[in-house]
N, C-alpha and C positions, 0 to 999 in steps of 0.2 A: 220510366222513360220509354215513349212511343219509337219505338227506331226498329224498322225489317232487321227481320233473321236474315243471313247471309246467304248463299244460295247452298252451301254443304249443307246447308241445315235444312232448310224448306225446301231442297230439291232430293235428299237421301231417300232413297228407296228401302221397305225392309232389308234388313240381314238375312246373308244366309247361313241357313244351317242345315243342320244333316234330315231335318224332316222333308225339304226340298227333294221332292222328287222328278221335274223339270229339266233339261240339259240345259244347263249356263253357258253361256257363251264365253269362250277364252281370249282373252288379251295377254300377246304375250307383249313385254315390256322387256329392255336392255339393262344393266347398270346404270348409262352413261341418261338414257333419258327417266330414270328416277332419280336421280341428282339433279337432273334440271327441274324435274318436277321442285322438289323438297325445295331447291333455291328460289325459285320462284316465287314460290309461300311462302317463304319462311321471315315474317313480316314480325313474328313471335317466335322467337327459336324455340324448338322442339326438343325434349329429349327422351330416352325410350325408356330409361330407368324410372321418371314422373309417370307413366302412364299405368294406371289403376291400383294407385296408390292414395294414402290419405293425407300423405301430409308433402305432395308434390306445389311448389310455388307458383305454379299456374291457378292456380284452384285457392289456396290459404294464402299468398302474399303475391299478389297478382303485380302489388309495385316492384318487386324484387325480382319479375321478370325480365329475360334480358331479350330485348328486340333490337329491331336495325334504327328507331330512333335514338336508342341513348347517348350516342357519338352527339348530334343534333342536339340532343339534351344539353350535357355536358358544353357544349360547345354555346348554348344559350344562355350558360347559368349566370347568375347577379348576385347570389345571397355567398356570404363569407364560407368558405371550405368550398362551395361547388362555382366560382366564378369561372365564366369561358376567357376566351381571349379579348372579344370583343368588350367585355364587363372592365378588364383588368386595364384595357386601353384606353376606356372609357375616365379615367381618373386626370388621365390625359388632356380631355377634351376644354378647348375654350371655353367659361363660362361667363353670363350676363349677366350683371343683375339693374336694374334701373327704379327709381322710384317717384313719385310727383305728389306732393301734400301741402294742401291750400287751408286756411287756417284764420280767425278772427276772434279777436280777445276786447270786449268792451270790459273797464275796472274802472269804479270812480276812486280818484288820487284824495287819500286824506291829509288833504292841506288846505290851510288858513288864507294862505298866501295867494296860493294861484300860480300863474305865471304868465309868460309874455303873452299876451294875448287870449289868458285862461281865465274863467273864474275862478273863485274857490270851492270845495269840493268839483271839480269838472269829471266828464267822464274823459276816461284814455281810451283813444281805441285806436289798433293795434293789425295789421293785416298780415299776413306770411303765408308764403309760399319757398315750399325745399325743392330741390333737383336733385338726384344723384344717381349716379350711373358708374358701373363700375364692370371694366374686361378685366377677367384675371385667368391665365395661362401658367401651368407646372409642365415643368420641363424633367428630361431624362433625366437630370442630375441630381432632383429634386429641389433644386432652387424653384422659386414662385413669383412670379412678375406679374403684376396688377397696375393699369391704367384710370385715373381718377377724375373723375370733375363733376362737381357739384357748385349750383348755384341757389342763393339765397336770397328772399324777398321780403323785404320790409316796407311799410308804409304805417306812419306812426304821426298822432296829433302831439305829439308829445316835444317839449319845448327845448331849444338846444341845439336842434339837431338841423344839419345843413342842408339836407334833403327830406322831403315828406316822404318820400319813396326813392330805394335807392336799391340797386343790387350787390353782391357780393359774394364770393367763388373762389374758386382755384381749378385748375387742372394741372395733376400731378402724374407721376410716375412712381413707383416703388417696388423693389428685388429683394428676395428674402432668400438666403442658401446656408442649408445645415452644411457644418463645418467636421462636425466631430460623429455623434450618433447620428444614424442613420444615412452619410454624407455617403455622395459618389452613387454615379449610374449603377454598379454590381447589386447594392442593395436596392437601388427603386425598382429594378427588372426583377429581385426576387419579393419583396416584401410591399411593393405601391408607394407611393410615396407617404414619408413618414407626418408632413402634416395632414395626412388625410385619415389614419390612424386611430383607433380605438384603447390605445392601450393595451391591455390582458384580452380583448374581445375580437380583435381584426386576426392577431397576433403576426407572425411574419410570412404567411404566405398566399398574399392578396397580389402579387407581381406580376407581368406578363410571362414571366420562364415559368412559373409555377401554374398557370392556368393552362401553358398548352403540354406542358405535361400531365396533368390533369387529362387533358381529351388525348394523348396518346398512352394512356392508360385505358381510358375507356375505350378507346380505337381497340388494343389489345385485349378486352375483356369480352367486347363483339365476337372478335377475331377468336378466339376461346371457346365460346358458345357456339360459333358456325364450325370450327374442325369437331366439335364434340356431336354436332349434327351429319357434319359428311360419315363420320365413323358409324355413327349409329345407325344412318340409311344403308351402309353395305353390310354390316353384321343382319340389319335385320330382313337385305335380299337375300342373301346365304342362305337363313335361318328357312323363309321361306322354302327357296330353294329344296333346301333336306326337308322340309315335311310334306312337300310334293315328291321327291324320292322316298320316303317311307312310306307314301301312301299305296305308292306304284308297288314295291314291297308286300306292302301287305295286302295287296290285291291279290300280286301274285301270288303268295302264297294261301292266301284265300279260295284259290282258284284251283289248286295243287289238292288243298284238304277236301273240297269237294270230290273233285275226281278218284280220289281214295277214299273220301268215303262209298262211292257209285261201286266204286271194283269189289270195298270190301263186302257191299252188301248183297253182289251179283255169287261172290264166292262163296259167302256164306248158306244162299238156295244152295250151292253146289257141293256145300260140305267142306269146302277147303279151309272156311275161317272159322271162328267162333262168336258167339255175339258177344262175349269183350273184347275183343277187336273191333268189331263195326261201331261200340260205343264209345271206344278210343277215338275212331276214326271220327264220328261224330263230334266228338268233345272239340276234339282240336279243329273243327270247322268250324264253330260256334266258338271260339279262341279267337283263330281268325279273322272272321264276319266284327267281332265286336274288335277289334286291335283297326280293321280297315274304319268301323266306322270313326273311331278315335283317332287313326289316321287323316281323314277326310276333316272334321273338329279343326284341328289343330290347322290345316289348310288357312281355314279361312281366320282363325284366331292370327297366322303369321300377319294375313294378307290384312285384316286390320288395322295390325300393329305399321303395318307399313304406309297403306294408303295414311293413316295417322302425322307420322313423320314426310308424306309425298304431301300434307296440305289439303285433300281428297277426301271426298262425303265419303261417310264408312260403306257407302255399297250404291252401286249406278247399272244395274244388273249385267254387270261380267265380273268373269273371275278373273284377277291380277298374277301371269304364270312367268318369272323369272327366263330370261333367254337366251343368255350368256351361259357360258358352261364353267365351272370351278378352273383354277389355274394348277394341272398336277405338272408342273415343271418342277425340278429342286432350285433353292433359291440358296445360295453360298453368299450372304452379304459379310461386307468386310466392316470387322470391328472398328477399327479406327476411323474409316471414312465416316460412319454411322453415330460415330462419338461423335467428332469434331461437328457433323451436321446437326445432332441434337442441341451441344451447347449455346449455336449459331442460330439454329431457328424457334426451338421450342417458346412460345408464348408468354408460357409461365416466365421464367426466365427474362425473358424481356418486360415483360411488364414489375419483376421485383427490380431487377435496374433501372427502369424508372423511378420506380418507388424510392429506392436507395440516394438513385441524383437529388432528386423534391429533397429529402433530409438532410441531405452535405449542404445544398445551395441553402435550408430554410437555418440549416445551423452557422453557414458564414454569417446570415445575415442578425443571427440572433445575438452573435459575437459583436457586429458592432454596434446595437444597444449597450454594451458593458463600456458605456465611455459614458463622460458628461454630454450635454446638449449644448454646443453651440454653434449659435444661428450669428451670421451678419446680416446683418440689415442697413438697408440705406430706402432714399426719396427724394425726388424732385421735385419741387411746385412752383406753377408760376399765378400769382395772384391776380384779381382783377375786383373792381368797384366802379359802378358806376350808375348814372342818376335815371339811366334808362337803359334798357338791355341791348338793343341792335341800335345800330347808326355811328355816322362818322359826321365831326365837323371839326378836326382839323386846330381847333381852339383849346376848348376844357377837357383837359386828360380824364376829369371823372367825368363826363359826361355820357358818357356808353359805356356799358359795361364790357362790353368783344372787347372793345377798341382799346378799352385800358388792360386789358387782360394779353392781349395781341402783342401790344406795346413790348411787354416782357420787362418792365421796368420795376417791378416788386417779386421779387423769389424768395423760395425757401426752398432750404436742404435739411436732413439729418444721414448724420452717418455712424454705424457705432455695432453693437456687440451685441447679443442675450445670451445670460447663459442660466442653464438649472442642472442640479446636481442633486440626482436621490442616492445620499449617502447611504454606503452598502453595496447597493445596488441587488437588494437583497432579490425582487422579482427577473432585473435580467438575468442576473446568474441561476435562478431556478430553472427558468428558458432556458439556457444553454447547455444545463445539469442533462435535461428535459429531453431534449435535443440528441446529446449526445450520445444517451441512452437509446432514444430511437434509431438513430446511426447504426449501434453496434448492435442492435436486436436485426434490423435491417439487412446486414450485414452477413451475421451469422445464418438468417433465415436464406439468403441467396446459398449459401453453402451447403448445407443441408440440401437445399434444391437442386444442386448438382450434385450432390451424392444420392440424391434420390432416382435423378434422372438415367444415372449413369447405372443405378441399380434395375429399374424399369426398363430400360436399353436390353441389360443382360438378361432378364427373364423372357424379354421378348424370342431374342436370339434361339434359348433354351426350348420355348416353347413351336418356334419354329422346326427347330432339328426332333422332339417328340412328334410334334402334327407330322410332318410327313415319315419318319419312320413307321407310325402306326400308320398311315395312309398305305405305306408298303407293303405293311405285311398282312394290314384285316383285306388287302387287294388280293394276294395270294391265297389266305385263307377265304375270301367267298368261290375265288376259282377253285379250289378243294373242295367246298362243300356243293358248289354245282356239280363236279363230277362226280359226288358220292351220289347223290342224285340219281345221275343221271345212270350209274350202274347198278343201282337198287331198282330201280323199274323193274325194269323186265323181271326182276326174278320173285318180284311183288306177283305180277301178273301171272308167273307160273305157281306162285303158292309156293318158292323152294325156301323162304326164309318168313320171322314174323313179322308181319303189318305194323311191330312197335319201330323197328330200324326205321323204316323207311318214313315213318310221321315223325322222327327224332330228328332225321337228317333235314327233309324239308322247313324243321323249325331252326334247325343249327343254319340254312342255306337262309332264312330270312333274316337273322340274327346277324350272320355276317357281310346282305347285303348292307342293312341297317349299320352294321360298326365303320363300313368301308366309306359310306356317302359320310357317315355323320364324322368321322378322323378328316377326311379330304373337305369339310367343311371348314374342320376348325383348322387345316390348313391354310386356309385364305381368309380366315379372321385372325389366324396370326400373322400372314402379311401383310393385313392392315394394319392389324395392333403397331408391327414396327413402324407403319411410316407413321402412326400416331403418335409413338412415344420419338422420333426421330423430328416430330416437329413438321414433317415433311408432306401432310394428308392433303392438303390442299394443294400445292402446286402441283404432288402426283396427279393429282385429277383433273388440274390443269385449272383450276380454281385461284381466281385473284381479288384482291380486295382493290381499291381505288378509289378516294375523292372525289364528289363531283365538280361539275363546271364552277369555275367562278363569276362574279358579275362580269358584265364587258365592262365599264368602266375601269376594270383590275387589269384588266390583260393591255388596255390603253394606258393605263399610268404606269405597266413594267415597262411598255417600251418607250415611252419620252424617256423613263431614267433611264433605259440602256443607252439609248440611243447620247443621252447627257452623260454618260460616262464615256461609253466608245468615242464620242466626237469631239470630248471636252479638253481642254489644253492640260497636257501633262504635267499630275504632278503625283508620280508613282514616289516621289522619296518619303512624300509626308502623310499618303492618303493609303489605303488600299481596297483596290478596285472589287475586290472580291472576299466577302468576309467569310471565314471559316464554317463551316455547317456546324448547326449544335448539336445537330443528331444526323446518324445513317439509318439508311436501310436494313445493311448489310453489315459484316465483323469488318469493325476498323483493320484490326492486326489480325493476320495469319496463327492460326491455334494450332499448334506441335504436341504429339503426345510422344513420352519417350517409347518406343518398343527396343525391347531386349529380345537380342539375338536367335534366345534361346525359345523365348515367346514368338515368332515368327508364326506368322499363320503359314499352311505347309499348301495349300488351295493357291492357285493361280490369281493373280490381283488380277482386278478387272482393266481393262481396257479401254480405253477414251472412244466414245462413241459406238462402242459394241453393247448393248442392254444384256443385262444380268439374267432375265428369261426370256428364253428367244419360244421357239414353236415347241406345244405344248410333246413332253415325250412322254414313253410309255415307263409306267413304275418297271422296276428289274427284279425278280424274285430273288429268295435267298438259295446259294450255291444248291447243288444238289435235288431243286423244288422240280418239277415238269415248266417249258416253259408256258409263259402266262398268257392265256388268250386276252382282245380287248374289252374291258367290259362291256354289255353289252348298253345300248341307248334304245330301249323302250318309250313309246311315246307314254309319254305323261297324260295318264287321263282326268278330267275333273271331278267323273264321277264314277263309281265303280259298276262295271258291266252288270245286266241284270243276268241273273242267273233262275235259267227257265227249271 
């Protein structure tokens, strides 16, 4: 297939890598406008876990990817299991049929005789023309009303007969309504209507309830694959984030081993050192040198992975440099609000109770299969014949055919029963067996689902109060190991102690910059985790899903009926004006967890309109510690200073 590469493709510039020895230009970029990026694109949802993998669904089952059409999909479909609404309405719809067949028969008559006006052996000849045309409309209740009229054309040499040509017809009426199986609106909305049925092959969930829960499933399963996209876009700014602070890291300390090594080899003309000291010192510069350049690697391996997830050619010659700063606030969320919002918003969750309704509704309807079938049926018809099709003259009733049909002076009716009974009823009941079983797998699998979530909730929590305690204390420990530092110098420089301390201390002072950035990292990827297992990722970020427009002729025909409702003569005893909603948005019923007394969280609950992290504060050491200076904010370099 002849079709241009996209512009990420034909327009990427190489990669860089660390043989790059050029200054790259930096872009720093926000949180908030690489989420807009990723939404943007995200045409294919992305995930971070597929990428340089082998057996990721982008790549080996490209249909099993989930994009922003499958709603559209879904909502398109025709074929049995995946029918949309409009499919399911479609059963609905007025149908034509009409047909016109003109027709001539010559037969020679084996007779002796002849007849009036015949030879013997003569030939018969014989002319015909059929009409028939037929409206037929199913209704909600699944009764079937069909409209009739067919007209018939003969012209015949044939002896007897009072007309050479005459016509003959009916236009009729006829209502057909199951009584028993399948009867009643509840089943036509879950299963279609039951004349239109396959049997074992349609089975019972071809209805309008069941298809649009069908697309809000898939609504949900979008909605699923896009918070699993905003998560992965901020874990993997973070991620970034820290391997631009470990570069800086290991610059510095880069920077550190050199200068000891310069002193030790200045000391050693002077006698002070030994040359296994300056090859110590050596060692760990060339430690360094390669940690920075693996530092730098890792840079652009994040930024990658991100521009990936942002939709963005893997390189446009700049470098992608995080610009937002980590959140070190303490975050104290409250158990129970965090419950009750997971059970209320989490996706998962909502889309197995959809699932669960689809099987209650496809088991009522499978329940009333286990009845016999019976249909009423009736018909109307009014006859007509006559000796020529259009005209009026007032004299010979057969002489037109309209005119004698018009007349209404020859009718037919029937009225009466059918019924069929597959004793047993051995296949509904396997349905319903079938069914029921689904139900309670259903059922059970939502429960489990809330104990899973409720368990995901708690490790979240967990991992929160770990992330920043260690954010506390590898904070105090790199401030100790700066001032080991910084009181080993000088006594370096005077030669009063060995050159092994002080190359220990700046590898413990890089170690604990690196523990402190990389803890206050997976701090704020455990604030994300909560609002991911909390259901809550997308509205945090202020992320909404939404329908698009409808036709205008939709928005015109709600407001004739409102307007036929609001202006229309009241009759609130028998009608009602406004039907119940099938579904919300939002939790019907208020959800109560019980807390015991003794359980009390001992933390002040939060506040109606006070936010839980307000301006960002400084961590607090442990009693007894010196107190803590600020860390310091070194500008992030892209590339590591040349070293003359």
């Amino acid at each position: 297939m002849n079709k241009p590469l996209p512009p990420e493709v034909s327009s990427a510039a190489p990669p860089q890598t660390i043989l790059d020895t050029e200054e790259i230009p930096i872009r720093d970029i926000t949180l908030a406008e690489t989420m807009q990026f990723a939404l943007q694109n995200s045409q294919v949802i992305r995930t971070a876990g597929a990428f340089m993998t082998n057996g990721g669904t982008l790549m080996t089952n490209p249909n099993g990817q989930i994009t922003q059409y499958d709603p559209a999909i879904q909502a398109s479909g025709v074929l049995f299991g995946g029918r949309g609404v409009e499919a399911a309405l479609a059963a609905f719809d007025a149908q034509v049929n009409a047909s016109m067949l003109w027709g001539r028969n010559e037969q020679i008559a084996n007779s002796a005789v002849g007849g009036v006006g015949l030879a013997p052996l003569s030939t018969m000849t014989s002319e015909t023309a059929a009409f028939n045309a037929n409206l037929q409309k199913t209704f909600g209740n699944g009764g079937v009303i069909s409209l009739n009229h067919n007209v018939n054309y003969l012209g015949s040499n044939s002896p007897g007969l009072a007309y050479p040509s005459s016509y003959a017809g009916a236009a009729g009426v006829n209502y057909t309504l199951p009584l028993l199986a399948g009867s009643g609106t509840h089943f036509t909305q879950i299963a279609g209507p039951i004349g239109q049925s396959f049997g074992g092959v349609s089975g019972v969930g071809q209805g309008v309830l069941i298809a649009r829960i069908n697309e809000d499933i898939s609504i949900a399963t979008f909605e699923l694959a896009l918070r699993n996209l905003v998560k992965d876009v901020e874990d993997t700014y973070w991620e970034l984030y820290q391997a631009y602070r470990n570069y800086h890291t290991a610059v510095t300390a880069r920077e550190s081993a050199l200068l000891t090594w310069r002193i030790a080899d200045l000391q050693l003309q002077g006698g002070v050192r030994t040359r296994a000291e300056v090859a110590q010192a050596r060692d760990q510069y060339f430690a360094t040198e390669a940690a920075s350049v693996n530092s730098r690697s890792q840079i652009y391996s994040a930024e990658v992975r991100m521009r990936r997830l942002m939709g963005l050619s893997a390189s446009d010659g700049t470098t992608l440099r995080p610009l937002d700063e980590p959140v070190t606030a303490q975050l104290v969320p409250d158990w129970y609000v965090s419950l009750t919002e997971a059970m209320t918003q989490r996706v998962e969750l909502r889309s197995q109770k959809w699932n669960l309704k689809s099987m209650e509704l496809q088991l009522d309807a499978a329940k009333s299969l286990v009845r016999p079938q019976l249909n009423f049926v009736s018909g109307y018809q009014v006859n007509g014949f006559g000796d020529d099709l259009l005209g009026y003259n007032g004299t010979a009733p057969t002489s037109h055919f309209y005119e004698n049909m018009t007349a209404g002076n020859e009718t037919g009716w029937n009225l009466g029963v059918q019924f069929n009974w597959a004793i047993g009823f051995r296949a509904a009941m396997a349905q319903v067996r079938n069914y029921e079983l689904r139900v309670a797998k259903a059922q059970r699998v939502l429960v489990e689902q809330e104990k899973e979530v409720t368990l995901e909730l708690a490790t979240s929590f967990q991992e929160i109060a770990r992330a920043y305690a260690a954010a506390e204390l590898n904070m105090n420990r790199m401030i100790a190991a700066r001032e080991n530092v910084k009181f080993l110098e000088p006594n370096i420089r005077e030669g009063t102690i060995l050159l092994d301390e002080l190359l220990r201390a700046q590898l413990r002072q890089a170690e604990a910059e690196v523990a402190y950035y990389d803890s206050l990292v997976q701090y704020n990827k455990a604030l994300n985790d909560m609002q991911f297992r909390k259901g809550t990722i997308l509205t945090h970020n202020a992320i909404f899903l939404s329908e698009g427009s409808w036709a205008q002729e939709a928005y015109t025909d709600a407001k004739y009926n409102s307007d036929a409702r609001n202006h229309g003569r009241d009759a609130s005893r028998v009608l009602k004006y406004a039907t119940e909603p099938f579904s919300s948005a939002g939790p019907v019923n208020d959800i109560y967890f019980e807390t015991p007394a003794e359980t009390m969280p001992t933390y002040a609950a939060p506040v109606e309109g006070v936010p839980l992290i307000s301006t960002p504060a400084t961590l607090v050491p442990e009693p007894g510690m010196p107190a803590p200076l600020p860390p310091a904010e070194p500008k992030i370099q892209a590339l590591p200073p040349k070293v003359e």
